[in-house]
C-alpha positions as CSV (number, residue, x, y, z in Angstrom):
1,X,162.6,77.1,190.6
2,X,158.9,78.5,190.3
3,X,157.5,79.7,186.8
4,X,154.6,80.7,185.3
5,X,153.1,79.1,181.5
6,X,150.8,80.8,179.5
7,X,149.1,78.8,176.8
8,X,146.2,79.9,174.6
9,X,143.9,77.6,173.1
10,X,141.0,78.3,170.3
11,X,138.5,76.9,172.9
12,X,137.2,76.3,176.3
13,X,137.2,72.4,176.2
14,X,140.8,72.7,174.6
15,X,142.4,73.1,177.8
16,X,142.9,69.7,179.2
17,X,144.3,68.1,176.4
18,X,146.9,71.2,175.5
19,X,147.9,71.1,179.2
20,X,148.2,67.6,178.9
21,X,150.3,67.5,175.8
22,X,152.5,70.2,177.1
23,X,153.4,68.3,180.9
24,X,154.5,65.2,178.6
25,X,156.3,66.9,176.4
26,X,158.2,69.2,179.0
27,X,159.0,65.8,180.9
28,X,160.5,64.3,178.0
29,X,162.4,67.2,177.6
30,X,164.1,67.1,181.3
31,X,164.7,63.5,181.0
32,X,166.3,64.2,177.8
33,X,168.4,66.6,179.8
34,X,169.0,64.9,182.5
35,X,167.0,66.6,184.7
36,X,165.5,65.3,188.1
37,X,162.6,66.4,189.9
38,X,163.1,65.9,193.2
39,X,159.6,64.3,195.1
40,X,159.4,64.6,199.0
41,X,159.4,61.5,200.7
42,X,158.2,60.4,204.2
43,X,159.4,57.1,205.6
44,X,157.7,55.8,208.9
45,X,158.7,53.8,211.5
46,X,156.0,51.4,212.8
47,X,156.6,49.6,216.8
48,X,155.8,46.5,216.7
């Protein structure tokens, strides 16, 4: 699932910390729910 946020902020240099405040609150929110985000993984094989 792809989507787009729009947040506004009074400022510039308000942008990191609303983004930041936003992600950890919208990854509370899945865990609350339950909800998994799947991460690619790799796993490698090394000779020896």
């Amino acid at each position: 699932i792809n989507f787009t946020v729009i947040l506004r902020v009074q400022s510039y240099t308000d942008r990191y910390p609303v983004i930041h405040e936003f992600v950890k609150r919208l990854h509370k929110r899945y865990k609350e729910e339950g909800i998994e985000i799947p991460f690619p993984i790799r796993t490698i094989y090394l000779k020896q």
